[in-house]
C-alpha positions, 0 to 999 in steps of 0.5 A: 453453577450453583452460588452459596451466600453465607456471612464471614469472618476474614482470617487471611488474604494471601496474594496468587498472581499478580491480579489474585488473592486467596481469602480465608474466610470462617463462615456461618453456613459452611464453615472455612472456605478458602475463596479465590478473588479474581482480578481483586488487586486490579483498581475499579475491582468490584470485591476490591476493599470489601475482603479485609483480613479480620472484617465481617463479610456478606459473601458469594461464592461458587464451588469450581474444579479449583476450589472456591471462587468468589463472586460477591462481597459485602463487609458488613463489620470493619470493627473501627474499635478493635482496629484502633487499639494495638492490643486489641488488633493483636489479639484479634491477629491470634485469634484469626491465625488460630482459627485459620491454622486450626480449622479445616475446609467445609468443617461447619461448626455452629459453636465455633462460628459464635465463639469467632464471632463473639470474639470479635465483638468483645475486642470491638466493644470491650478493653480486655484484650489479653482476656478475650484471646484466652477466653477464646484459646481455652474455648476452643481448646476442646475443638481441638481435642485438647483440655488446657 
């Protein structure tokens, strides 16, 4: 078995049982994976409050016959200032549902992960909210084979 350790960015938790959930996660290494945690909704679980939607993620996974499956995560960015301030936290949804909507498993794309990842830290850092989402929409038009 073979463990990939990469950095990510949260786009989406959807839950898969009663004790799973399944993890969308944009990364710098392998682009979007679709990682399942085990027992995560189970208290004392070790990935338990490291995989929120929208945070920054140290993460390790391994390739299984089902997809992906989270071994390990570490948050390594909350972003306090963009979840403190509705607008900023709203854009930050768009642009995550975009990404998450858009972008296709195992598609690696270093310039995506920098404009994501640049995003972020606008909203984190800066007021212009409405800005940052176009900015980013009109950005990532191209990867999509659309000029706006």
């Amino acid at each position: 078995m073979e463990y990939h350790t990469t950095e990510g960015i949260v786009l989406n938790k959807t839950s898969y049982g009663e004790y799973d959930a399944l993890y969308d996660i944009y990364t710098k290494e392998f682009g979007k994976i679709r990682g399942r945690a085990q027992s995560v909704k189970k208290e004392g679980a070790k990935l338990k409050g490291h995989l929120e939607p929208l945070s920054m993620v140290r993460v390790t996974f391994v390739l299984g016959k089902r997809g992906e499956r989270l071994t390990h995560a570490t948050m390594t960015r909350f972003w306090e200032g963009m979840r403190q301030n509705p607008e900023k936290l709203f854009a930050a949804l768009r642009i995550a549902a975009l990404m998450n909507e858009r972008s296709f498993p195992g598609q690696k794309d270093a310039a995506l992960w920098e404009l994501l990842l640049e995003s972020m830290l606008l909203l984190d850092e800066r007021e212009f909210s409405e800005e940052v989402f176009r900015r980013f929409a009109d950005r990532f038009a191209p990867f999509l084979g659309l000029h706006l």
